[in-house]
C-alpha positions as CSV (number, residue, x, y, z in Angstrom):
1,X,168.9,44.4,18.3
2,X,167.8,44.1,21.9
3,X,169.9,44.8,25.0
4,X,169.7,43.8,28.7
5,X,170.3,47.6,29.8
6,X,168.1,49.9,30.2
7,X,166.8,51.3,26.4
8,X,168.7,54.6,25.6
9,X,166.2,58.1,26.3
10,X,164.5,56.3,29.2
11,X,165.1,57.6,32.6
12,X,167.5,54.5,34.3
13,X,166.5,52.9,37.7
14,X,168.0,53.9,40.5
15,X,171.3,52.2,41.7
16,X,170.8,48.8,43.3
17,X,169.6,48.7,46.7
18,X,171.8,46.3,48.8
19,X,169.7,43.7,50.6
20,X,171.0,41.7,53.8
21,X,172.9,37.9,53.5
22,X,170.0,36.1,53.1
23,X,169.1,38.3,49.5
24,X,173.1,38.0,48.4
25,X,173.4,36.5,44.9
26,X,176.1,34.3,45.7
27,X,173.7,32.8,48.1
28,X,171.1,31.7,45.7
29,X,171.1,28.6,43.3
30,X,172.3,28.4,40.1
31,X,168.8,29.2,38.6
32,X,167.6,31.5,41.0
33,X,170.8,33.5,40.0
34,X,169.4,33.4,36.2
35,X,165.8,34.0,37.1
36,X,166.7,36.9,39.1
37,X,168.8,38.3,36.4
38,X,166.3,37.6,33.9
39,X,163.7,39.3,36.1
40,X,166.3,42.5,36.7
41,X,166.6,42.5,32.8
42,X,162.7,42.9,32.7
43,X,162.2,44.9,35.3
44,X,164.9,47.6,34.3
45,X,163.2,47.7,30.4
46,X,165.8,45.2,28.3
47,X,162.8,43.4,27.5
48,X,158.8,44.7,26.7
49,X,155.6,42.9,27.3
50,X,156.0,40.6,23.9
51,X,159.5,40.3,23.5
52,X,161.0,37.0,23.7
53,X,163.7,36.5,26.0
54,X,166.9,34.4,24.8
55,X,166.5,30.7,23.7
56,X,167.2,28.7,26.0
57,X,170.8,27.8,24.5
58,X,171.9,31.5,24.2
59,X,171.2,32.0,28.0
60,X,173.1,28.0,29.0
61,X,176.1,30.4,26.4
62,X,175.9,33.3,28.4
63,X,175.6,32.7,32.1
64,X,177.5,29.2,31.6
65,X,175.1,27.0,33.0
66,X,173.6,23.3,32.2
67,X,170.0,23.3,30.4
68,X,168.3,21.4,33.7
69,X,169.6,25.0,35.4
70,X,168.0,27.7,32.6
71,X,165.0,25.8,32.1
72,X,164.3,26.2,36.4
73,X,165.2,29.7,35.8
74,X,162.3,30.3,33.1
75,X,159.9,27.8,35.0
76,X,160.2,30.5,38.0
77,X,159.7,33.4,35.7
78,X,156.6,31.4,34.6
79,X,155.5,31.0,38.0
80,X,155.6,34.6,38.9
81,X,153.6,35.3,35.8
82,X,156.4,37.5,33.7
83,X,156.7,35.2,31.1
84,X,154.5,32.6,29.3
85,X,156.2,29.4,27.7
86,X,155.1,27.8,25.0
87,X,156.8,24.7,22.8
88,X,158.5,25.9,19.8
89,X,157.4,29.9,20.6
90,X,159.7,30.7,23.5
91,X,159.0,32.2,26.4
92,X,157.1,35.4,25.9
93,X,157.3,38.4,28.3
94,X,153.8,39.3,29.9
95,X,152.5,42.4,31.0
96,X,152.9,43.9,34.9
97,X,149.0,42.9,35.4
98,X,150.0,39.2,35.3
99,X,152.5,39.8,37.5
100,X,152.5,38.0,41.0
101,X,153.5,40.8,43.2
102,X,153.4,39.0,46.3
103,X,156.2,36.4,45.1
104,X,159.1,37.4,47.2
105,X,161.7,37.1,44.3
106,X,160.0,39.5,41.9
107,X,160.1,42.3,45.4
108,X,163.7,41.2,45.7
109,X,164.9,41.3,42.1
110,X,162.7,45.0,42.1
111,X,164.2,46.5,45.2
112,X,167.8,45.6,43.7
113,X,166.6,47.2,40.3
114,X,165.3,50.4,42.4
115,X,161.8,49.3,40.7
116,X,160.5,48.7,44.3
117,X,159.2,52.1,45.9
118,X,155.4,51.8,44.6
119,X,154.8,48.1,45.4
120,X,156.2,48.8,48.9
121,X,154.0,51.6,49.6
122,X,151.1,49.5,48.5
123,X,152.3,47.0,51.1
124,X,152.1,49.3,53.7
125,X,148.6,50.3,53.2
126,X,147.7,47.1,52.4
127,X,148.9,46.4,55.9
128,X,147.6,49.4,57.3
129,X,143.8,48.0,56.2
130,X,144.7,44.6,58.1
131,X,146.5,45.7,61.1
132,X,144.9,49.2,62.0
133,X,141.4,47.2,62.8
134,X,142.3,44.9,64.0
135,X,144.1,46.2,66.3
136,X,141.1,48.2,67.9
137,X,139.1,45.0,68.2
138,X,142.8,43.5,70.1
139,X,142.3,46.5,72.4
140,X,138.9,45.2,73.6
141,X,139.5,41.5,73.5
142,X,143.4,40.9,75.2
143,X,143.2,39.2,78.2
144,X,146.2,38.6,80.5
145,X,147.6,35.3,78.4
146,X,147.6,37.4,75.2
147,X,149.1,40.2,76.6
148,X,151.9,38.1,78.0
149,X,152.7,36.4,74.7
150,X,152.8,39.9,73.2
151,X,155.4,40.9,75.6
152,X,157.0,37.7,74.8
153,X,157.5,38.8,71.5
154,X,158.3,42.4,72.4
155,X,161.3,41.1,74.6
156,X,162.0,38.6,72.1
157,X,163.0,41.5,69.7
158,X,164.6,44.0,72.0
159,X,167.1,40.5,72.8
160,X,167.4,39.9,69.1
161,X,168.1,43.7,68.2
162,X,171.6,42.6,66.8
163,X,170.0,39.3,64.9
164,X,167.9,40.9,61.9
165,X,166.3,37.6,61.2
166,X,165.6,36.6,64.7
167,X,164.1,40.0,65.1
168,X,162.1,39.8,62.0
169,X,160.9,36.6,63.0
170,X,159.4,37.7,66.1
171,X,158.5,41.3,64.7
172,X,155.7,39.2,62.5
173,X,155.0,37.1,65.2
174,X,154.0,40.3,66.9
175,X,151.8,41.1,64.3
176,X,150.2,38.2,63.6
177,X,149.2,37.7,67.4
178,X,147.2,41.0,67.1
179,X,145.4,40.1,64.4
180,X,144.5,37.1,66.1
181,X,143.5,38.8,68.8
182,X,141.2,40.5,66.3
183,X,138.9,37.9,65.6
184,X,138.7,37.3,62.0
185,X,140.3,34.1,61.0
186,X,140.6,35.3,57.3
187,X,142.3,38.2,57.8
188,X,144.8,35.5,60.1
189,X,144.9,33.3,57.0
190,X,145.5,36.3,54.8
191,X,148.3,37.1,56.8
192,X,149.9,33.8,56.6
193,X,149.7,33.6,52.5
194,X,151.3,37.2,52.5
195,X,153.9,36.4,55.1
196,X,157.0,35.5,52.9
197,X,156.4,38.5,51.0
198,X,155.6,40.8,54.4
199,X,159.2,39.4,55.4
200,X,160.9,40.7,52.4
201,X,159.2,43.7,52.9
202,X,160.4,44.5,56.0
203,X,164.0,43.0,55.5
204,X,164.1,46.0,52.6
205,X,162.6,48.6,55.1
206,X,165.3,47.6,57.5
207,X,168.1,47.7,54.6
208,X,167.2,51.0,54.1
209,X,168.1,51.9,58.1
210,X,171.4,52.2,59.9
211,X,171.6,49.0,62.0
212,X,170.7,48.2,65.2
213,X,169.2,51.8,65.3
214,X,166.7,51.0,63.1
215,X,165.5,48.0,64.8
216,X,165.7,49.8,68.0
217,X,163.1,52.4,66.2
218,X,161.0,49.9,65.5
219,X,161.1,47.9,69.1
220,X,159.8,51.8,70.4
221,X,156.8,51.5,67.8
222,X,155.7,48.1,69.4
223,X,156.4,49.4,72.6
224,X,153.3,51.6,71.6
225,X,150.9,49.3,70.1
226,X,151.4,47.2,73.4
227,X,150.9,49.6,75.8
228,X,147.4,50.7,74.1
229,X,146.7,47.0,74.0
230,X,147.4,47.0,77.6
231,X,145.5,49.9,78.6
232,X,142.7,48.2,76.8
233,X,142.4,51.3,74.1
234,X,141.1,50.5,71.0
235,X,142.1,54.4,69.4
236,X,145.3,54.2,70.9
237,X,146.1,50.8,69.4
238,X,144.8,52.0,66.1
239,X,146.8,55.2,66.3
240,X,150.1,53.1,67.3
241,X,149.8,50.7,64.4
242,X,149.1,53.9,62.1
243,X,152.0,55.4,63.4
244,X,154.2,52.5,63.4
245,X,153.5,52.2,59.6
246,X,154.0,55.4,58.6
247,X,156.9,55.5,60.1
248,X,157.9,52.8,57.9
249,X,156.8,55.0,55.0
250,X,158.8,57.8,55.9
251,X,162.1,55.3,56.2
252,X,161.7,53.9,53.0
253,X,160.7,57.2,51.4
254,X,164.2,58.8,53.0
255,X,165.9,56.2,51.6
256,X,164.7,56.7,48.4
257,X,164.9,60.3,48.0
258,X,169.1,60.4,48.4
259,X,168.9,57.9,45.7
260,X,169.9,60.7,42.6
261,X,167.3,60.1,40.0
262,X,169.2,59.9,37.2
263,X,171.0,56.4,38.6
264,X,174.4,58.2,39.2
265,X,176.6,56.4,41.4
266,X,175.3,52.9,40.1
267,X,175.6,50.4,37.5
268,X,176.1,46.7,37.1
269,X,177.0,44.5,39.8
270,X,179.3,41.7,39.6
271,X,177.5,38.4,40.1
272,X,178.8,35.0,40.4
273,X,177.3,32.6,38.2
274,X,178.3,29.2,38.3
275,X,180.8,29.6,40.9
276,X,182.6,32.0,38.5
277,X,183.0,35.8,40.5
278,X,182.6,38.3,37.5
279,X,180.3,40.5,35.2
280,X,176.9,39.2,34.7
281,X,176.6,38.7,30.9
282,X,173.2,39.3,31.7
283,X,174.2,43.1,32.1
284,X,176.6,42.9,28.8
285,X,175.4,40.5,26.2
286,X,173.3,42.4,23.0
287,X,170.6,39.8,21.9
288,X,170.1,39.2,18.1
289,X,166.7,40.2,16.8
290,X,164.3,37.2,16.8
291,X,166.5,34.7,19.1
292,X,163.5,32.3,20.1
């Protein structure tokens, strides 16, 4: 017998982080409620790399949903790379190497699963090899127009300090005008391709701050880069952006460490699924051995 909790004698993850509206379960579709509950179910170790998840009529049974729906629901789970499909075999769960970490569910469904704190890290320094650069070659290369649509963007946010998406909006538009004001076009086009997943990113850093304060935080740390922008100094751009993102760290490693390890203080939330405001199944429902 298989279960979608957590296996007994492993340690459990921590409680579910909550994310903003825009992450809210009840805001999703139909299958983007079962794919992220599937993924949660992986994630949180109901399921191994090799085990197949239910057929497709046990999960229609259990989250009371049409076919059309569950078979969306497995074509996303496909798509991020957790599970491979195949007729008459099921869908097969894959291993964390075939993963697609930078599809903005899987971060999601893994920040609400408390599964998130090493992929967040590695987007830090992953931004931290992008921005911190770049930013030294800004230093050298802002003329007054760029400077001005900087500061268009830094008043943007301090204006938008009560509007989280509005501010995260214009925080990456920040961002991605000084790395265009670094030179390198693939580092720009890099930036694109990573943007959904850099807004998640920094939705869950924000999550994890008292609001506006942490925004407010945040508009100081821009403050900084522009200024050594402004003053033309490519070490004190690089030290701002450094800064800036370690302060991140720090915020999301606070957060994390009042989380108790052993998960105290959590346990399933109540989802709706198809309209219907109650227990996920998902977190209740024991699946037979060999249901394919």
């Amino acid at each position: 017998m298989s279960d979608l909790r957590a296996p007994a004698g492993r340690r459990r993850p921590r409680p579910a982080r909550v994310l903003g509206p825009t992450s809210a379960v009840h805001a999703r579709p139909l299958a983007a409620q079962v794919a992220h509950e599937l993924m949660s179910a992986i994630l949180q170790g109901a399921f191994k790399p090799g085990d197949t998840i239910p057929s497709e009529e046990a999960l229609c049974e259990r989250f009371d949903v049409s076919r059309p729906v569950v078979r969306e629901a497995v074509k996303t789970l496909a798509n991020v790379g957790m599970v491979r499909t195949r007729q008459g075999q099921g869908s097969v769960v894959l291993t964390e190497e075939h993963w697609n970490e930078l599809a903005p569910e899987l971060l999601v469904a893994r920040c609400e699963t408390g599964t998130a704190d090493e992929v967040l890290a590695e987007v830090i320094e992953l931004r931290g090899v992008l921005e911190a650069r770049a930013a030294e070659a800004a230093a050298r290369r802002a003329g007054p127009v760029d400077l001005e649509r900087l500061h268009t963007h830094l008043l943007a946010m301090k204006t938008m300090a009560n509007d989280r998406e509005q501010y995260l909006f214009y925080d990456l538009q920040f961002h991605r005008e000084v790395l265009r004001l670094g030179g390198n076009r693939m580092v720009v086009k890099l930036f694109d391709l990573l943007e959904p997943m850099l807004l998640s990113a920094r939705r869950v850093a924000l999550d994890h701050q008292e609001l506006p304060q942490g925004m407010l935080l945040g508009i100081d740390e821009h403050e900084e880069i522009f200024n050594a922008l402004a003053h033309h100094s490519p070490k004190g751009a690089r030290k701002a952006v450094e800064h800036h993102l370690s302060r991140i760290r720090h915020r999301v490693d606070a957060f994390g460490s009042a989380v108790p390890e052993d998960g105290s203080g959590g346990g399933p939330v109540a989802r709706p699924v198809n309209g219907k405001h109650r227990r996920s199944k998902a977190t209740q429902v024991r699946v037979p051995a060999g249901d394919g």
